[in-house]
C-alpha positions as CSV (number, residue, x, y, z in Angstrom):
1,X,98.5,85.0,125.2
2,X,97.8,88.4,127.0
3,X,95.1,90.1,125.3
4,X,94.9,93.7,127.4
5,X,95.8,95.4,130.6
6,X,93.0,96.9,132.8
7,X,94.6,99.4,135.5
8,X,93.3,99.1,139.3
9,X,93.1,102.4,140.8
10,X,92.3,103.2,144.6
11,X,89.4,105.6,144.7
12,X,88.7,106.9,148.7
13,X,84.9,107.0,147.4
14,X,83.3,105.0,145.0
15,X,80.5,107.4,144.4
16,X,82.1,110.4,144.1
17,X,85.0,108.1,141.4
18,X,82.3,107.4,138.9
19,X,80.5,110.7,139.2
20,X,84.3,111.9,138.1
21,X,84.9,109.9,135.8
22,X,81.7,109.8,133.8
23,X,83.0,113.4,133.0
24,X,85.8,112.2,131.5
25,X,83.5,109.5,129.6
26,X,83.5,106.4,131.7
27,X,80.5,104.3,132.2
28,X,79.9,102.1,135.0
29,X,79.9,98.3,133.6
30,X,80.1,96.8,136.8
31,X,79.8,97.3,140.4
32,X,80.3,95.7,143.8
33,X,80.3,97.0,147.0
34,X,84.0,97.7,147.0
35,X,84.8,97.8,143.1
36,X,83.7,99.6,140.2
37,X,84.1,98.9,136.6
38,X,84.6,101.2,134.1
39,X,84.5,101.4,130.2
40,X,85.1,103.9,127.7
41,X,85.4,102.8,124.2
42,X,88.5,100.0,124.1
43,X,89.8,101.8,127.5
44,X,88.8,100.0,130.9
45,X,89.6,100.9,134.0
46,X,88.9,99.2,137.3
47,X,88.4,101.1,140.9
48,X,88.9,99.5,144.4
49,X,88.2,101.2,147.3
50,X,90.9,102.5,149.5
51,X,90.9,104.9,152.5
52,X,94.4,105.5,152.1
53,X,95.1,108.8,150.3
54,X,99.1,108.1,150.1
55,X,98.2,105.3,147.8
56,X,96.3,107.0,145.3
57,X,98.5,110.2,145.2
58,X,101.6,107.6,144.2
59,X,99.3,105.6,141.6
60,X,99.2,106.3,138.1
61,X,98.1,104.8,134.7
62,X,99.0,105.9,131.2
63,X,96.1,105.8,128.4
64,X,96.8,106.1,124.6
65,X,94.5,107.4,122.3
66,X,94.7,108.5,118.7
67,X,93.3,112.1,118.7
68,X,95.5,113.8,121.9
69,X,94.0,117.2,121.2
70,X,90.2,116.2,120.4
71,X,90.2,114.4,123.8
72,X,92.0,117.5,125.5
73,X,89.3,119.7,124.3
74,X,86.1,117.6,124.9
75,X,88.0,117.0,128.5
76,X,88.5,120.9,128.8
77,X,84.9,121.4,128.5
78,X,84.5,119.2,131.3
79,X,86.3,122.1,133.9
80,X,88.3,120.0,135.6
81,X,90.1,120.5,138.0
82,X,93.5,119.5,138.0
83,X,94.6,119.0,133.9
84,X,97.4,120.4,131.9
85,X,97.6,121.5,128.6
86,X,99.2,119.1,126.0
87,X,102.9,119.0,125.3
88,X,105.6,117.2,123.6
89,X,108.1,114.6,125.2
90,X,111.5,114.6,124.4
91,X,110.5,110.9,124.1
92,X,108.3,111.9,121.0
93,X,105.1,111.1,122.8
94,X,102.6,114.0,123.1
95,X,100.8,114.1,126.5
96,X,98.7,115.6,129.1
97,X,97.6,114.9,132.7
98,X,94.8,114.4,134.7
99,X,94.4,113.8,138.3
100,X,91.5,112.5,140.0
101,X,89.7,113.4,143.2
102,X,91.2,110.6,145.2
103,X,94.8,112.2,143.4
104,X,95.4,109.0,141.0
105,X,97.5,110.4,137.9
106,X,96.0,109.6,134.6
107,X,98.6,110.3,131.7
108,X,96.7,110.4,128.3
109,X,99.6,110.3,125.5
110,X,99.5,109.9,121.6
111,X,101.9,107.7,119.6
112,X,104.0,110.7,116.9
113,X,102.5,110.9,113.4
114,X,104.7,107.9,111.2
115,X,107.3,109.1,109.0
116,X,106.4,109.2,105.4
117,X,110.1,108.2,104.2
């Protein structure tokens, strides 16, 4: 039985990818010379490097978490660069984005509040 999914993202430099994403709370749980894992609380993500910019800037991976706007803020703080502000899907989901320095899209979404009926 499948028990998670770990995304695979390119990252052009490895370095520079962890440095970024210990911002947005990653920590380094592994590392080889052309791989990184990463870990932040139940959330892992995995980096392999790639030289090919195309491949990043047409990769993405979607994290949920359970307090959108918390994260937002404690992200904010981080000044990144490239980040929008959160906003409702007609889907119901409530989201923003992050792109990383290699220009890998990371959507972080939140599941709506359940219905009390």
């Amino acid at each position: 039985m499948l028990t998670s999914a770990v995304p695979i993202l390119p990252a052009r430099d490895l370095d520079e990818a962890v440095a970024f994403y210990g911002r947005l709370g990653f920590q380094p749980t592994g590392r080889h010379p052309d791989y990184v894992l990463l870990r932040r609380e139940a959330a892992e993500l995995h980096l392999w490097l790639c030289a090919d910019r195309h491949i990043a800037e047409n990769t993405a991976c979607y994290l949920r978490v359970d307090d959108l706007h918390a994260l937002h803020r404690e992200l904010d703080a981080a000044d990144l660069d490239r980040m929008t502000a959160p906003h409702a899907k007609p889907w119901g989901m409530a989201e923003f984005e992050v792109w990383d320095l290699s220009g890998n899209l990371l959507r972080f979404g939140q599941m709506p509040a359940a219905s009390s009926d």
